[in-house]
N, C-alpha and C positions, 0 to 999 in steps of 0.2 A: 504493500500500500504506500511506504514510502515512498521506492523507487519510483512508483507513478505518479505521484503528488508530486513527483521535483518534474517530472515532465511536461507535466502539464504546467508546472510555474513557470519553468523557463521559456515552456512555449508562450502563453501568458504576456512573459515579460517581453518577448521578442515582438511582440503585435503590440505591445503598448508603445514601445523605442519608434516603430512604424508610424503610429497616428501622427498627422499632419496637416493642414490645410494644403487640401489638394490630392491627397491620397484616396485613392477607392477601397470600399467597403473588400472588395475582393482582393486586393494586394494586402491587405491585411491576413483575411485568409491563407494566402497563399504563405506568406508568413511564417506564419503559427503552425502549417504542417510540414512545413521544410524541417523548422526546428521539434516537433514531435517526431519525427523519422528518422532525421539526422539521430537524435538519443536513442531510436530502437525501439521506441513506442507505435501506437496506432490511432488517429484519431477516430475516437472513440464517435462522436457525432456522425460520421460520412456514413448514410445510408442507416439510420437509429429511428426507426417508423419515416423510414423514407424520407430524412433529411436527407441533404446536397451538399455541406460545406463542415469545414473543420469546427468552424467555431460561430457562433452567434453574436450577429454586430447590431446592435440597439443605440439608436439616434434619438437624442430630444424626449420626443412622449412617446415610443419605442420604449416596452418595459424591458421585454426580452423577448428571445427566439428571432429575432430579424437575420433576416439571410442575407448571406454576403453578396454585392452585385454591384454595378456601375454607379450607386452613388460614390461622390465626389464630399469628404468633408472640408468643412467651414470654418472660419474663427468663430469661436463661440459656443461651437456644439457640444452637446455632453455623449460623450460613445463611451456605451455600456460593453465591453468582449465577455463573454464566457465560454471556457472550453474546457473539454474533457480529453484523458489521455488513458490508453488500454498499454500495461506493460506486462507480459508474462499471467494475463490473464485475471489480473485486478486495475482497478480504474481510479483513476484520481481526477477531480473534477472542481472548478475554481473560474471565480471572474473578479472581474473588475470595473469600475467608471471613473476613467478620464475625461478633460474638459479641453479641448483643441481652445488655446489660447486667441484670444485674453479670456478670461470666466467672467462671469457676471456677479454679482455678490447672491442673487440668492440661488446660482445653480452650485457658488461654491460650496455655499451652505450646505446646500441639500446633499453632496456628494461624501462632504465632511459628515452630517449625522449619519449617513447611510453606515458607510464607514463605523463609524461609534457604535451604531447598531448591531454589528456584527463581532467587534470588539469584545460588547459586553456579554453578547450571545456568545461566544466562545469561553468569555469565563464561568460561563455556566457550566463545561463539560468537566466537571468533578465528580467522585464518586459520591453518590448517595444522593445528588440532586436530582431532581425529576425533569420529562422532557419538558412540561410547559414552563418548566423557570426558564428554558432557552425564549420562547414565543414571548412572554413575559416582559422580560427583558429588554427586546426588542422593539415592542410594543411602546412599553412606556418610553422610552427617551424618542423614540420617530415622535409621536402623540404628544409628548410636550413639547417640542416644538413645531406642532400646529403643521404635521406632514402626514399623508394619507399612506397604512399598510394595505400593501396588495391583500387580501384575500386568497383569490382564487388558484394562486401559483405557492408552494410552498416547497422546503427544504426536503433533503429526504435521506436514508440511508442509503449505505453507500460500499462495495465487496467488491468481488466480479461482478455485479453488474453496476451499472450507473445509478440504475433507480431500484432500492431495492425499501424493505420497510425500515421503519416505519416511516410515515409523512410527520416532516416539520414544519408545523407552521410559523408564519411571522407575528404571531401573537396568541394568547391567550393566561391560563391561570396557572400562579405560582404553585408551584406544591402538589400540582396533578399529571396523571401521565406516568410511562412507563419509569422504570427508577434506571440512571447509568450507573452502568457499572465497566469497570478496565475490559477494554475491547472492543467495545460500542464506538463505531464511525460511524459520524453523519457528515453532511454535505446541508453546512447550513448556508441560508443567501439571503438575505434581507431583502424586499423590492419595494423603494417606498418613492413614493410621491408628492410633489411639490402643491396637490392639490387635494381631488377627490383621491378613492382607492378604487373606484370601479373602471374595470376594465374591458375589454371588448378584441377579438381576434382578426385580423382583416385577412380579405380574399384568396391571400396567399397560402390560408390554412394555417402557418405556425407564427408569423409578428403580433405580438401582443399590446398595445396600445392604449396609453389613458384616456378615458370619456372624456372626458372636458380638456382634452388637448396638454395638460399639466406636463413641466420635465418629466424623466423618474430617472431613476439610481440602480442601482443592481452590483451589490458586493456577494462573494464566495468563497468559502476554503472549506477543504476535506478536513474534519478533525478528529481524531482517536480521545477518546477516554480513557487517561493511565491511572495508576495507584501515585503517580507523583501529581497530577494535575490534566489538565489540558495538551496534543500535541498535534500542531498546526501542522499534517501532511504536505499539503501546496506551496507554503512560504517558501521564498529561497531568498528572500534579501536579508 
């Protein structure tokens, strides 16, 4: 699970160094699998219910799931990447939201709590805590500062497969839910909103988009539950 969590970061990190004003959504892609393959991984995404592309590029009000293709990014725009990576038959899976300069004050915001959000949700993976102290968590800091939790998209475990149980959501209550214990990976991802939390899928079948047009955000890491604390799978910096 390691090994594939560095893969996916560094693939990751290599589409991040990429964004640009002026780069296409697809040369980003292209990217991110050079660098998954060059390491001896697979991306995990390519042909996963019939997706197309290594990684998922979400623009603006774009939550997640947008497919890579001939846009061109802007100054200003917020790109969400997330990607997943198959090594030796376990999966490591991770994103990120960058702001193609300059930022605006409140997409930095937003990018910044998203961020915190998943922060605080990862210190939730200690033994004897329950899964909704992760949602929890989550919840309350987006929530205090006046930004909408996705609902309908939530975190999830995480093995040989990408999606496996249980479902993480981005909020609910402290102290319910299955108990962690050392060995438990999840793939948790905060997706929050500058606005509403509802959501809506366009014609493409998989980009997911906020109703009322709002930015959003979208942070990810793989993380194991130890007997010493927390361990961030994806991270490589």
């Amino acid at each position: 699970m390691r090994q594939a969590g560095m893969v996916a970061g560094l693939a990751l990190k290599s589409a991040v160094r990429a964004v640009a004003p002026g780069v296409s959504t697809r040369e980003l892609d292209k990217t991110a699998e050079q660098s998954i393959r060059k390491s001896g991984g697979i991306p995990t995404f390519i042909g996963y219910r019939g997706y197309p592309a290594t990684i998922c590029v979400s623009v603006n009000e774009e939550v997640v799931h947008g497919i890579p293709g001939t846009r061109r990014l802007k100054p200003g725009d917020v790109v969400g990447i997330d990607i997943a990576a198959t090594v030796d038959g376990f999966v490591g899976d991770t994103a990120v939201t960058v702001i193609v300069p300059p930022a605006t004050k409140e997409a930095q915001r937003l990018v910044d709590i998203t961020k915190g959000c998943l922060d605080a949700a990862i210190d939730k993976m200690r033994p004897g805590n329950r899964l909704g102290d992760i949602g929890a968590a989550v919840q309350a800091l987006a929530e205090a500062n006046n930004f909408g939790v996705i609902r309908d998209f939530v975190g999830h475990g995480i093995g040989r497969q990408m999606h496996e149980e249980p479902a993480v959501p981005n909020y609910g209550t402290a102290g319910t839910g299955m108990r962690l214990e050392p060995g438990v990976v999840l793939a948790i991802e905060p997706m929050i909103t500058a606005g509403d939390w509802r959501v809506r899928v366009l014609n493409d079948g998989w980009t997911v988009v906020t109703e009322d047009g709002s930015l959003a955000a979208h942070f990810e890491h793989s993380i194991a539950v130890t007997e010493d604390g927390p361990l961030v799978l994806t991270r490589v910096d």
